[in-house]
C-alpha positions in Angstrom: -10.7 251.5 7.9 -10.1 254.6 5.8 -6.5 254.8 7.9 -5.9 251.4 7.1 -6.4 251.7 3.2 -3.8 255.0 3.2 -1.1 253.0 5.0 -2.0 250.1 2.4 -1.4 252.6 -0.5 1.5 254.3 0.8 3.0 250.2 1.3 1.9 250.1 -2.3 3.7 252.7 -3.9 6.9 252.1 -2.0 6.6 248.5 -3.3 6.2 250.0 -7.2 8.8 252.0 -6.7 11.8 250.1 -4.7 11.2 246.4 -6.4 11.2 247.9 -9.8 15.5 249.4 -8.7 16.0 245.6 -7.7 16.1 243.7 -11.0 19.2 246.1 -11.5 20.8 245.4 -8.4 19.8 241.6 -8.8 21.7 241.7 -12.2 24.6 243.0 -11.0 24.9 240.9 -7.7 24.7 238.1 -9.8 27.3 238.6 -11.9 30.0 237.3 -9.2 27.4 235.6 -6.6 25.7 232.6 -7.3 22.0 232.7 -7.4 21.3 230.6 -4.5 23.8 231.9 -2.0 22.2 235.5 -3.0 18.9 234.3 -2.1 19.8 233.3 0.6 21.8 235.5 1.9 19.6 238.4 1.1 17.1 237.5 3.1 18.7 235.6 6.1 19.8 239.0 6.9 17.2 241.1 6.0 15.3 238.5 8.4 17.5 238.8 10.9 17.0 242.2 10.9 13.5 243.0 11.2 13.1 239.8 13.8 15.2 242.1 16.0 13.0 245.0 14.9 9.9 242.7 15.8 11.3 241.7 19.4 12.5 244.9 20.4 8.8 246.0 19.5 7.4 243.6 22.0 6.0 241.0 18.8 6.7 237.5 20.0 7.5 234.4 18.0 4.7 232.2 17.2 4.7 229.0 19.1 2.1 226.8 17.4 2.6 224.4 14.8 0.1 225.1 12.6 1.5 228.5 12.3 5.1 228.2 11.8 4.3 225.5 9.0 2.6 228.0 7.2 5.3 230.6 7.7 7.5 228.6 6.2 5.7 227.1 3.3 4.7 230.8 2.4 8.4 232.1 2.8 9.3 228.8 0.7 7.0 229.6 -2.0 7.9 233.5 -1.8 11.6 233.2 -1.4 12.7 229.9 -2.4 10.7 229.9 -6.0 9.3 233.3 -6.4 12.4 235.1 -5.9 14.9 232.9 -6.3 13.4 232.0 -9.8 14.5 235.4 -11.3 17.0 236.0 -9.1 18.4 232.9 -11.3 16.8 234.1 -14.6 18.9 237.1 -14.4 22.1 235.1 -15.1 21.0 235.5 -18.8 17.7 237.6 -18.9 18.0 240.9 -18.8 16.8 243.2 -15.8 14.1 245.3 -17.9 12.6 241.8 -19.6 13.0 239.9 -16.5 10.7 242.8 -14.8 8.2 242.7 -18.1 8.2 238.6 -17.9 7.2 239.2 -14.0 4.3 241.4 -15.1 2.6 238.6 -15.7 1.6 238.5 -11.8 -2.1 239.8 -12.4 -2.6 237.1 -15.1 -1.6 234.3 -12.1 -3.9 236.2 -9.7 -7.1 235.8 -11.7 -6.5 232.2 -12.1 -5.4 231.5 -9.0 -8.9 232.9 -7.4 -10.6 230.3 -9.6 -9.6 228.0 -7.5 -10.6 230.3 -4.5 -14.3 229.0 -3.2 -14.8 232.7 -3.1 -12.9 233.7 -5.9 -13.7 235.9 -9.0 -14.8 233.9 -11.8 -13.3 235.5 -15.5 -15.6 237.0 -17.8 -14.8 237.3 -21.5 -12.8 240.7 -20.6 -10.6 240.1 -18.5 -10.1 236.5 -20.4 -9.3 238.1 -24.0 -6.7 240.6 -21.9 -5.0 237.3 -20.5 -4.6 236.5 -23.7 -3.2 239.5 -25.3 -0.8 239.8 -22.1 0.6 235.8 -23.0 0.9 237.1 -26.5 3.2 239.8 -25.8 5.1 237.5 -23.4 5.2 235.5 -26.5 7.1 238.5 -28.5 9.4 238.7 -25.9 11.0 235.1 -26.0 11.8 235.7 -29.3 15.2 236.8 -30.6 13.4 240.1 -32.6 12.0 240.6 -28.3 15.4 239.5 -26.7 17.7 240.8 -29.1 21.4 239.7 -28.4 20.2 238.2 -25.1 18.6 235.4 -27.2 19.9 231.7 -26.3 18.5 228.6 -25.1 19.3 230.1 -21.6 17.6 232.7 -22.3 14.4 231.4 -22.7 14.6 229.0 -20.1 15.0 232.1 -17.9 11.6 233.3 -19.1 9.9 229.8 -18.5 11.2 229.9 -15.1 10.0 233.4 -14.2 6.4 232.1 -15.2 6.8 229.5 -13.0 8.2 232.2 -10.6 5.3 234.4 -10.6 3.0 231.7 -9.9 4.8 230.5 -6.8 5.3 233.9 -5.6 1.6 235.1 -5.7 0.3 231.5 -4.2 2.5 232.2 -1.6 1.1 236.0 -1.3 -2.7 234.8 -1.2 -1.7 231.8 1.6 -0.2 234.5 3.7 -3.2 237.2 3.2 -5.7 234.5 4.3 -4.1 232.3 6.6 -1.4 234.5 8.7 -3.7 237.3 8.5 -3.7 237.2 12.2 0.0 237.6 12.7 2.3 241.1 13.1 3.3 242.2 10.1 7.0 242.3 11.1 6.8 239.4 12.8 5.4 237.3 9.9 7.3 239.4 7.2 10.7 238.0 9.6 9.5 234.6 9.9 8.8 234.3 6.1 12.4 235.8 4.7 14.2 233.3 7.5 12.4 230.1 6.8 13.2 230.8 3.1 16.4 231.9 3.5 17.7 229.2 5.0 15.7 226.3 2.6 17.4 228.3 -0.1 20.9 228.3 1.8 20.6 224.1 2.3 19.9 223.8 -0.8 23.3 226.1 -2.1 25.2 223.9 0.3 23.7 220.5 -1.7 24.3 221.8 -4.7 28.2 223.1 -4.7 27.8 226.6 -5.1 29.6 227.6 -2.1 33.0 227.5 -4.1 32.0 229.6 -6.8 31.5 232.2 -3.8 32.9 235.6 -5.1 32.1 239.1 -4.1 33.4 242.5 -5.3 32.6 245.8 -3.9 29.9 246.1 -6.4 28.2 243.3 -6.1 28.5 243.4 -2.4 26.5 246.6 -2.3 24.1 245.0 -4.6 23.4 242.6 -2.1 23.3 244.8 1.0 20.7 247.4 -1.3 18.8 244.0 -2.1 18.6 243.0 1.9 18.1 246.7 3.1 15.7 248.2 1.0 14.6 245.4 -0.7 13.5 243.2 1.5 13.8 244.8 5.0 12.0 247.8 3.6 9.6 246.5 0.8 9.0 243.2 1.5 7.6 244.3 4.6 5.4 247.3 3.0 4.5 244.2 0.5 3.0 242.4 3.2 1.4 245.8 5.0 -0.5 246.0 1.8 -1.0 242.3 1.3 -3.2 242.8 4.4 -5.0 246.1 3.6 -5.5 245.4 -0.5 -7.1 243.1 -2.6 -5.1 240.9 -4.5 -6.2 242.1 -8.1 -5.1 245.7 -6.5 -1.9 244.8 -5.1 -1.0 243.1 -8.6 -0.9 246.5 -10.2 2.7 247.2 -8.7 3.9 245.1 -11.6 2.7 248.3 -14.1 5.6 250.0 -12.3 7.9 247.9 -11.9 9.1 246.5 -15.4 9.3 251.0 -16.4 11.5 251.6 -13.6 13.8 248.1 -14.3 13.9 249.3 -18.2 15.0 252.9 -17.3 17.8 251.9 -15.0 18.5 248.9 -16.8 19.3 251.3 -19.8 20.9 253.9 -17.6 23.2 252.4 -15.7 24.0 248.9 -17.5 23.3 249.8 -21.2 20.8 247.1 -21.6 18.8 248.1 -25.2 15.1 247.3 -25.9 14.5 246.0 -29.6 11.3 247.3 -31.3 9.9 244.1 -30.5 10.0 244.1 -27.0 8.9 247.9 -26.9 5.7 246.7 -28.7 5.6 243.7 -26.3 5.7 245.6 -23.3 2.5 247.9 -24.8 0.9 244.7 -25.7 1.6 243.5 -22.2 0.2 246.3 -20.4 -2.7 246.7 -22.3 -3.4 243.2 -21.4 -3.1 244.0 -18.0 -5.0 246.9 -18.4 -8.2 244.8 -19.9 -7.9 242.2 -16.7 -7.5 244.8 -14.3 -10.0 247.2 -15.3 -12.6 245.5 -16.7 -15.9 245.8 -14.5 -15.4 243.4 -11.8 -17.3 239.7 -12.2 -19.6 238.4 -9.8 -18.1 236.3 -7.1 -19.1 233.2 -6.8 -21.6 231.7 -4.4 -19.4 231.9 -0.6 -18.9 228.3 0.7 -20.1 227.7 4.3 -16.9 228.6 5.5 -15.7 232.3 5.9 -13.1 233.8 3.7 -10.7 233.5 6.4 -10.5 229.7 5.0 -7.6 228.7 3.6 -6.3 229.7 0.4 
């Protein structure tokens, strides 16, 4: 158990770390690749990739139906809305906001285990730091908090990243309870290739395959986003999905949004405004009260074991 929770932590701090350099590579690939086919592509390869990983390691490809339906509505919800929502925000959004607008993940946690049987109910804490973490995602779609950034696309960027987050962590909580019993490479595989390629349909539908066009740059971007960030930690994500709690695994969203501002200044001049400095405190203290207040009761377990679907 003890060995279990180290491995979890070490997943967890490669997550923090790598995820938070991918908004910048995101905003850069996207620059000359449309949004879809970089979805797509980025993790039909990665998949490809750590299925061969999974084989060679002896893992075999689940048969039943049950199973690969849930493979690929998790990798749907993951992939096809959590990622590919700011994967498409980033058109307009830039990569430090679009990593504070996705630290809004802990905020979707809590009320998603409301709906959990088993789930944390919200005391007045943790409900007053929800509140103060929407405020300051308030400040942010704002033109003092978006500075030049500020259009109508813009702030239907932000909207969709909301929508984003909550896709992406329903998707985490189906896989931790219902594919629990899978390999993690093996189920992390399965998940980027059903997602990839509902994402890569749906760039066929919808014309983007002529506005195809990659540069050197952008090309690395997208072999950085399938190598490290997906082969690399969107498999420690689900190594950690499996040893964490959900309210724990939310905190790589603290690290995240510093390490996308930093770079996001560095390397592509992107400037915070005082407003979204004092968003991003008001944010995280927000998080702060959620994720540190003394935990609630749970409520009374149903009949059926935890296992039970999300």
């Amino acid at each position: 158990m003890k060995r279990d929770r180290t491995i979890g932590y070490i997943a967890f701090a490669t997550v923090c770390v790598v995820w938070g350099t991918t908004y910048l590579a995101i905003r850069i690939a996207v620059s000359t690749i449309p949004p879809l086919i970089l979805t797509s592509a980025r993790y039909l390869v990665a998949g490809v990739i750590i299925l061969a990983i999974a084989l060679a390691r002896g893992e075999r490809v689940p048969r039943d139906r049950r199973t690969l339906g849930e493979l690929a509505l998790v990798g749907t919800l993951m992939v096809g809305v959590g990622n590919l929502a700011v994967v498409w925000a980033e058109q307009w959004v830039p990569s430090g906001i679009a990593a504070l607008l996705v630290a809004t993940a802990p905020f979707c946690v809590v009320l998603l285990e409301l709906f959990r049987a088993e789930g944390e109910r919200v005391d007045f804490r943790r409900g007053f730091g929800m509140l103060i973490g929407f405020a300051g995602v308030a400040m942010l779609v704002t033109p003092g908090g978006a500075g030049k950034a500020y259009d109508s696309h813009f702030i239907a960027g932000a909207l969709v990243i909301q929508l984003g987050c909550v896709g992406w962590q329903y998707g985490t909580m189906r896989g931790k309870y219902n594919l629990a019993h899978l390999p993690t490479m093996m189920s992390s595989a399965m998940q980027m290739l059903a997602g990839g390629a509902i994402v890569g349909v749906a760039a066929i539908v919808s014309g983007e395959l002529p506005r195809f066009h990659a540069t050197p740059r952008t090309l690395a971007a997208l072999a950085y986003l399938s190598l490290f960030g997906s082969v690399v930690a969107y498999t420690a994500y689900n190594i950690a999905v499996k040893r964490l709690r959900m309210t724990t695994l939310s905190l790589y969203s603290y690290a995240n949004p510093v390490v996308a501002v930093v770079l996001g200044w560095l390397i592509l001049d992107e400037r915070l405004t005082w407003v979204s400095m004092l968003a991003m405190a008001v944010i995280l203290s927000g998080m702060a009260l959620v994720q540190f207040s003394r935990r609630p009761a749970a409520r009374p377990e149903a009949p059926e074991a935890e296992s039970r679907a999300a």
